[in-house]
C-alpha positions in Angstrom: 0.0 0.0 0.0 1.1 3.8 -1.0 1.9 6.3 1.3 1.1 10.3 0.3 4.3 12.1 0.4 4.1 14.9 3.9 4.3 18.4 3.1 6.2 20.9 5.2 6.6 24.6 4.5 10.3 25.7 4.3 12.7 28.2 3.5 15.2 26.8 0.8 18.7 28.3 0.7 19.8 29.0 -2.9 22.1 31.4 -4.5 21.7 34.7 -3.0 20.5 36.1 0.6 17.8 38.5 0.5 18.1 40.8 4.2 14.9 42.3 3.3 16.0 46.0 3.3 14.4 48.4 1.4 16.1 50.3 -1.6 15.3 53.7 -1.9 14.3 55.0 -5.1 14.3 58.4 -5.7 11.8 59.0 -8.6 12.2 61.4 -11.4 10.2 64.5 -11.8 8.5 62.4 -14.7 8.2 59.4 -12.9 6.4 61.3 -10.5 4.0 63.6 -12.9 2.5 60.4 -14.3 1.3 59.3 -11.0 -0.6 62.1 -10.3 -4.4 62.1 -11.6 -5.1 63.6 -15.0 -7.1 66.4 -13.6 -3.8 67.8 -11.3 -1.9 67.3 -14.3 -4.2 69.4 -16.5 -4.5 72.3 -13.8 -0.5 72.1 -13.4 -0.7 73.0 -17.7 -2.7 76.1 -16.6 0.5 77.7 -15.4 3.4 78.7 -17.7 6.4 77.8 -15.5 5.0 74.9 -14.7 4.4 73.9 -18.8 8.4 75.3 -19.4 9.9 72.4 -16.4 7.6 69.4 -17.5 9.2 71.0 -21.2 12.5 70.3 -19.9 12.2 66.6 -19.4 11.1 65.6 -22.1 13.2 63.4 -23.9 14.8 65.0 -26.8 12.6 63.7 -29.9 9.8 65.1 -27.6 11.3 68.1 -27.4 12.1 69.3 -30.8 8.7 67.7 -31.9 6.3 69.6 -29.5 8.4 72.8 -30.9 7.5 71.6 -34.3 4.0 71.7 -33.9 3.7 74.1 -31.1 1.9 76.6 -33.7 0.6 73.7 -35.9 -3.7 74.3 -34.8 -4.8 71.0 -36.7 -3.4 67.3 -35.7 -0.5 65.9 -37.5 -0.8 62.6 -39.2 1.3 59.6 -37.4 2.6 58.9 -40.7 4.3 62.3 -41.2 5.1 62.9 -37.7 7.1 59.2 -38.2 8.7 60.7 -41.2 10.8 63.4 -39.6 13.1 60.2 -37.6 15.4 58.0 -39.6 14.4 54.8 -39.1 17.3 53.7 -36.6 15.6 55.6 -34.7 12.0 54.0 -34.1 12.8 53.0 -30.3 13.5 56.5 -29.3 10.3 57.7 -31.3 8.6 55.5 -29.1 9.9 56.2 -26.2 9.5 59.6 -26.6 5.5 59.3 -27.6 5.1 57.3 -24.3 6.1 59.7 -22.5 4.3 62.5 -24.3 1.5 60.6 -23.8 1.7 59.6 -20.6 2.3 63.2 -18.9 -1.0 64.2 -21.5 0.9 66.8 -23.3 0.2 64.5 -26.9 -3.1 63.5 -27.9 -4.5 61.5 -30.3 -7.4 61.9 -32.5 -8.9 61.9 -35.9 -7.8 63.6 -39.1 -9.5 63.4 -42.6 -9.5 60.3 -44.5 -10.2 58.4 -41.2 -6.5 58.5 -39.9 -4.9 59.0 -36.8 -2.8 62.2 -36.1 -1.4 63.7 -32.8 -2.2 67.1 -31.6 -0.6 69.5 -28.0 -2.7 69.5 -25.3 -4.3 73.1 -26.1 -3.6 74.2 -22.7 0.0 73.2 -22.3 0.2 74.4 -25.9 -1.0 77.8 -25.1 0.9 77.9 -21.7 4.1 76.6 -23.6 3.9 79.7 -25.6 3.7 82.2 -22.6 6.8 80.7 -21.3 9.0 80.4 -24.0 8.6 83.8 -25.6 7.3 86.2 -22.2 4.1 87.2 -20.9 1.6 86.4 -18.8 1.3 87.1 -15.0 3.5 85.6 -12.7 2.7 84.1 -9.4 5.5 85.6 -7.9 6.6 89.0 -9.4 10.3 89.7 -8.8 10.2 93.1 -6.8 13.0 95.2 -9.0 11.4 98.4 -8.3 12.0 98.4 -5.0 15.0 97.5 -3.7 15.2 95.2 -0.4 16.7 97.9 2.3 17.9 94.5 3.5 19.1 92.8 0.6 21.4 89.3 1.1 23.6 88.5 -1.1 24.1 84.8 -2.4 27.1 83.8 -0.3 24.3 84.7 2.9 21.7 82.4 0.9 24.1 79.4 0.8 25.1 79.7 4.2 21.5 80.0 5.3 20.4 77.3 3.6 23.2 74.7 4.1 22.6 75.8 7.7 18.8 75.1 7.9 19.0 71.6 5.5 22.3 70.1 8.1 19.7 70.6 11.1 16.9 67.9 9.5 20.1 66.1 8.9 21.4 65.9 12.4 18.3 65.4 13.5 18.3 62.3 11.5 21.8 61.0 12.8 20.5 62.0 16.7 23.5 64.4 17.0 21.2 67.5 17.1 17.6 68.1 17.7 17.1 71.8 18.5 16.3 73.9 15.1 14.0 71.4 13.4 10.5 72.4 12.9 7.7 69.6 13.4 6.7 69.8 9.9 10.1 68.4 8.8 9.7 65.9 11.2 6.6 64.7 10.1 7.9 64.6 6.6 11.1 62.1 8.0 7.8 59.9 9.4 5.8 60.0 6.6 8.8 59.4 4.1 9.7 56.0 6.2 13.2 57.8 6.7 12.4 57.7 10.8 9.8 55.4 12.5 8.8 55.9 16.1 10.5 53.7 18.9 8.9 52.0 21.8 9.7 55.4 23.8 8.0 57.4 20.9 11.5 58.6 20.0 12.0 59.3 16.3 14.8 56.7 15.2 16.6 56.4 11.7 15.8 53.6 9.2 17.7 51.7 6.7 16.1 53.9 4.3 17.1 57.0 6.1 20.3 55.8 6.0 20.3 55.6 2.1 19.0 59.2 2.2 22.1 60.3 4.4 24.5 59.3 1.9 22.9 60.6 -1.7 23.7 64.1 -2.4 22.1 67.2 -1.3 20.5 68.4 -4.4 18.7 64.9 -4.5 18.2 64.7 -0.8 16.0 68.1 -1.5 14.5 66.7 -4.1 13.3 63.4 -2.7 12.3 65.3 0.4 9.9 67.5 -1.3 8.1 64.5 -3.1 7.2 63.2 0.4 6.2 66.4 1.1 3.2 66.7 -1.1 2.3 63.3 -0.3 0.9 65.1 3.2 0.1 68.8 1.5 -3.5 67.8 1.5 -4.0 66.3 4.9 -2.3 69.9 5.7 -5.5 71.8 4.1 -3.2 72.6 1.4 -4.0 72.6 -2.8 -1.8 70.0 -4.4 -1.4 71.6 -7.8 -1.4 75.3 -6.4 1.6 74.1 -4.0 3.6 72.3 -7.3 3.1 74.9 -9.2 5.0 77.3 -6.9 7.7 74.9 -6.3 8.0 74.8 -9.9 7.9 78.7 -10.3 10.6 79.3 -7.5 12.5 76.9 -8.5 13.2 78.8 -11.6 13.9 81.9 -10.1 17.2 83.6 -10.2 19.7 82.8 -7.2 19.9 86.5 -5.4 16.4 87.7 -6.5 14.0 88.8 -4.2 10.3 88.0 -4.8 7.6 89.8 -3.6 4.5 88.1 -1.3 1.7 91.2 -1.3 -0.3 88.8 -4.1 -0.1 85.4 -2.4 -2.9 83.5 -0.9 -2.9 82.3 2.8 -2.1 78.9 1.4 0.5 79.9 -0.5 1.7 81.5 2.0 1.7 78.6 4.9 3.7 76.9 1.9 6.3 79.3 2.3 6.7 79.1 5.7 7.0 75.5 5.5 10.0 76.0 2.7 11.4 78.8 4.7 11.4 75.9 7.9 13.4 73.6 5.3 15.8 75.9 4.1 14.5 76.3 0.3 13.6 79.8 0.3 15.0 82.8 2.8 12.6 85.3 4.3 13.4 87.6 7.2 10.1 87.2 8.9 6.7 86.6 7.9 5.7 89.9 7.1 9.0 91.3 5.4 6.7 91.2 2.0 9.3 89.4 0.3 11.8 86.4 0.1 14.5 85.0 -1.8 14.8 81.2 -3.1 18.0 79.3 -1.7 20.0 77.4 -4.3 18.5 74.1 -2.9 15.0 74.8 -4.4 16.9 76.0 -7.7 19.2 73.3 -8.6 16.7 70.7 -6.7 16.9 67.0 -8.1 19.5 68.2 -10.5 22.7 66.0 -8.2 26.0 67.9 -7.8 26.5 68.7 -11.7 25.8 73.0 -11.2 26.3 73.0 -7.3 28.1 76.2 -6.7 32.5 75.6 -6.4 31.8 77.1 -2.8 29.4 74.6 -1.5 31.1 71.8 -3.8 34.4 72.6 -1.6 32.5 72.9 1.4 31.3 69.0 0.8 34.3 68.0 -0.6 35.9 66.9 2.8 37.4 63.0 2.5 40.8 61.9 1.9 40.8 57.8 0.8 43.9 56.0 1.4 45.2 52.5 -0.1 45.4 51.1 3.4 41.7 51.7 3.8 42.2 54.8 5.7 39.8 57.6 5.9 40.7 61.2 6.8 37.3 64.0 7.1 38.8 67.4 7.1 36.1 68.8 8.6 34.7 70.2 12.2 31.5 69.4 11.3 29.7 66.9 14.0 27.2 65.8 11.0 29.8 65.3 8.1 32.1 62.7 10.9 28.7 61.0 11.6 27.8 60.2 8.3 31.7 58.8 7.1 31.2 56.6 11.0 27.8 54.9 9.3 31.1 52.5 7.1 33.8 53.1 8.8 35.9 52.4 12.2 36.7 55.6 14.0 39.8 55.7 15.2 40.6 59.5 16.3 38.5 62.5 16.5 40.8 66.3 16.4 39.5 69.6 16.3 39.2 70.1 12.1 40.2 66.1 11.1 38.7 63.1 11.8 40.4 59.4 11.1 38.7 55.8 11.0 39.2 53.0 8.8 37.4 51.0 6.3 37.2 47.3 7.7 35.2 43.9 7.0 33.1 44.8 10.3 32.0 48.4 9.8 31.3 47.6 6.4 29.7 44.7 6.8 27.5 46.8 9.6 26.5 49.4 7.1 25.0 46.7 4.6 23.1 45.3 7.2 21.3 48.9 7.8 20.3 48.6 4.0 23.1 50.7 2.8 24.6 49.0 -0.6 28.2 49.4 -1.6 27.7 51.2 -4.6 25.8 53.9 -2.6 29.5 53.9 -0.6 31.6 54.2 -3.1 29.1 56.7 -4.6 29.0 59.2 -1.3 33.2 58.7 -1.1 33.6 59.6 -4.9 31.1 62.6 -4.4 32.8 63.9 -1.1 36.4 63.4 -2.5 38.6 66.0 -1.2 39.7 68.6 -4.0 43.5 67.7 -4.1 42.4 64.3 -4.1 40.4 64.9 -7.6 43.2 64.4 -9.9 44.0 60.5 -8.9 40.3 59.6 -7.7 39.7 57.1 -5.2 42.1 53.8 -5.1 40.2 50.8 -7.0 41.8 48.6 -4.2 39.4 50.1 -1.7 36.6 50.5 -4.5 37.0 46.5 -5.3 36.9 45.2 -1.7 33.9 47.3 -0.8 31.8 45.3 -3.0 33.7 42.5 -2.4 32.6 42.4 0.9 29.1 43.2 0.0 29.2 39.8 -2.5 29.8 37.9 0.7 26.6 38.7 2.1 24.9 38.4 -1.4 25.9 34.4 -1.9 22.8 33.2 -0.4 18.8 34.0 -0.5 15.5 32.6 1.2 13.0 31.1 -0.7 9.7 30.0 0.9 8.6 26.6 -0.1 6.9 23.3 0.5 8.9 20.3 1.4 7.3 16.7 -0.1 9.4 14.1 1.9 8.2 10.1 2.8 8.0 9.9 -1.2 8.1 5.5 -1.2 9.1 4.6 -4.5 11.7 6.3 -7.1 9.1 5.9 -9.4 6.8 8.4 -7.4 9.9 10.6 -6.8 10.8 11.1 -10.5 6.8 11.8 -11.4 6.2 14.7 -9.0 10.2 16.0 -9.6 9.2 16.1 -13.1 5.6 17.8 -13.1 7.3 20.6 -10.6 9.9 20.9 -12.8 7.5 21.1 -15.8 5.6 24.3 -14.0 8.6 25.9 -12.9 7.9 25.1 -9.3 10.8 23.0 -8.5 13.3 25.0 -6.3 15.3 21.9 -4.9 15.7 18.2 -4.5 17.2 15.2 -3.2 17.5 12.3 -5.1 19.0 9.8 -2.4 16.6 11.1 0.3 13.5 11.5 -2.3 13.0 14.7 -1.1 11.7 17.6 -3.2 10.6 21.8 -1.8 8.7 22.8 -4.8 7.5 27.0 -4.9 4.5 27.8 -2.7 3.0 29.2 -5.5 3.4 25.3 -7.1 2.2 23.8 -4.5 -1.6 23.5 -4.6 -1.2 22.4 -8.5 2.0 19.3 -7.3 -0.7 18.3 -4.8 -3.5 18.2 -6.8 -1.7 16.6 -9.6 -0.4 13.9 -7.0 -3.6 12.9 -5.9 -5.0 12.1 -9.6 -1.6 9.8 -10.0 -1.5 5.7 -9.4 0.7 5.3 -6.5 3.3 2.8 -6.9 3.7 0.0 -4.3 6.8 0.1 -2.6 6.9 -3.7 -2.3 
């Protein structure tokens, strides 16, 4: 008489471990348009500034085409619109209409004859217009006929704003909590970057520690998108509050704008980008402010950061011998080099550790990855260190020592064990294997884990079989 192989839910080890930490992704102003309902999007289009930065990231078939037909008032055909690309170029023609498409700025609808043709979204079209060649009304008017008695100049704006951005940062590490507003901590919650602990103490995640080590301009950037995901639970307008984002944020570095025109939302907005350092303002009712070079070159990485501030971040000295010198005071700057690395001395202005198996190996366990390492070293690589780069001995055994951690991963599965005959064995390894549920087996010990997924069709497929008799 046959015996039912027993079932037993396990987790398999196979090629590569999986430690569960979360990447973060940092999505793209485009990723992030196309998520938002078509009715936001369309009121977004009703604002010129708005219409020239979606404009700007556009890929560039999208780009020269929407020009093309900017002042075209009837749809072109898809046939001549495929005409102006060489054919080695279909992919990117493609590419380009998805995106178009996607973000609602190209349409598609009838022409004569019963063909298809594409035609601008008449209100980006008309907003387009404004922007590229003047007019219209601005939401913020630059106030050029009146001179701030108080001007500030930009070297005041950098400071100010390095200032306010490295308090949510220290806040983040624990090494400072005075100067934080509550606003930017609920962003840190909302963002997963900090969860509360058991003493309803804000503590840092892996993602937060991700954050930590991108640069600022991206920091900013990724910030502010988990700031609108709470704008509206603030009694805040979504689209109003983008679209002065995206108006300040191509303002002029140094400019002062004035306020007199702004609604009481708009204005609650500002405090709130005042508290995180993107725009400068003397007090509420100075009637004007100025926009900080983190709102302007937002989400645009290190490329057109300032040589000031690019020398003030540029701080770490790398060493063959795994040594790491910060030249810097700064409390925050030491913390964020001690997240990978042994600390070995502490002086007034410099700061040594060392890069070893152990702090490594700690910092990939908080959900940092080694490329993001190498990444934050490359970025904050002292100026005389520029011409050499960083030693490929140090870049190699950082990922290295990741790879060790990456040689196993847990699958969940269903162990089939008790299996009597060879005969019953090979059927059910072969039907698993068939489906694509088969994750391991053992030939001698007729043991096979199939895919929980696979599992309810093996067993099912198992019952309908003639059991052979093991005698």
């Amino acid at each position: 008489m046959s015996k039912e192989p027993s079932t037993t839910k396990e987790k398999r080890k196979n090629l590569r471990k999986d430690d569960g930490s979360k990447i973060l992704k940092v999505l793209t102003l485009y990723e992030y348009l196309i998520k938002l309902p078509e009715a936001v999007q369309d009121r977004l289009y009703s604002h010129p500034p708005t219409c020239l930065t979606v404009f700007r990231v556009l890929p560039d078939i999208a780009q020269q085409f929407t020009l093309r037909i900017l002042f075209i008032e009837q749809p072109v055909p898809q046939s001549v619109l495929s005409s102006w690309v060489p054919a080695n170029y279909s992919r990117e023609l493609d590419e380009s209409i998805e995106v178009a498409t996607n973000l609602h700025i190209w349409k598609l609808t009838s022409v004569s004859g019963g063909l298809k043709g594409w035609i601008l979204n008449s209100t980006f079209k008309k907003k387009l217009k404004v922007a590229l060649m003047g007019g219209g009304r601005s939401t913020v008017p630059n106030s050029d006929m009146t001179a701030d008695p108080k001007a500030r100049d930009i070297d005041f704006l950098d400071s100010y704003a390095y200032e306010r951005w490295e308090c949510i940062l220290h806040y983040m590490v624990g090494s400072k909590h005075e100067g934080i507003s509550s606003d930017a901590v609920r962003v840190l919650l909302n963002a997963g970057l900090m969860v509360r602990d058991t003493d309803d103490s804000p503590v840092i995640t892996s993602t937060g520690f991700q954050f930590l080590l991108l640069d600022m301009a991206t920091q900013v950037w990724y910030f502010m998108l988990r700031y609108m995901e709470t704008v509206e639970s603030r009694g805040l307008d979504l689209a109003q509050c983008l679209t002065f984002l995206f108006q300040i944020h191509l303002g002029t570095l140094g400019w002062d704008y004035i306020t007199d025109d702004m609604s009481e939302n708009l204005q609650v907005f500002l405090q709130h980008l005042r508290e995180f350092g993107l725009v400068y303002q003397r007090k509420r009712k100075a009637g004007r402010f100025y926009p900080t070079r983190l709102v302007i070159e937002m989400g645009q990485g290190n490329s057109r950061t300032s040589e000031r501030m690019k020398n003030k971040e540029r701080y770490i000295v790398v060493e063959t011998n795994f040594r790491i010198y910060a030249m810097t005071d700064s409390d925050l700057k030491v913390a964020l080099v001690a997240l990978f690395t042994h600390m070995l001395y502490r002086f007034p202005n410099m700061s040594a550790g060392i890069l070893t198996r152990d702090s490594v190996r700690t910092a990939l366990r908080s959900g940092i990855t080694a490329a993001q390492i190498v990444r934050f070293l490359t970025v904050h690589t002292h100026p005389q260190m520029q011409e050499c780069g960083m030693p490929q001995t140090v870049i190699d055994q950082i990922y290295l020592w990741e790879n060790e951690r990456n040689r196993l991963t847990y699958t969940d599965g269903v162990l089939y064990s008790n299996i009597n005959t060879p005969n019953d064995y090979e059927t059910i390894k072969n039907y698993a294997a068939d489906i694509g549920a088969l994750v391991w087996c053992d030939e001698r010990r007729r043991n096979i884990v199939v895919s929980t997924d696979g599992h309810d069709d093996v067993r099912k497929f198992w019952k309908k079989q003639p059991k052979s008799d093991p005698f």
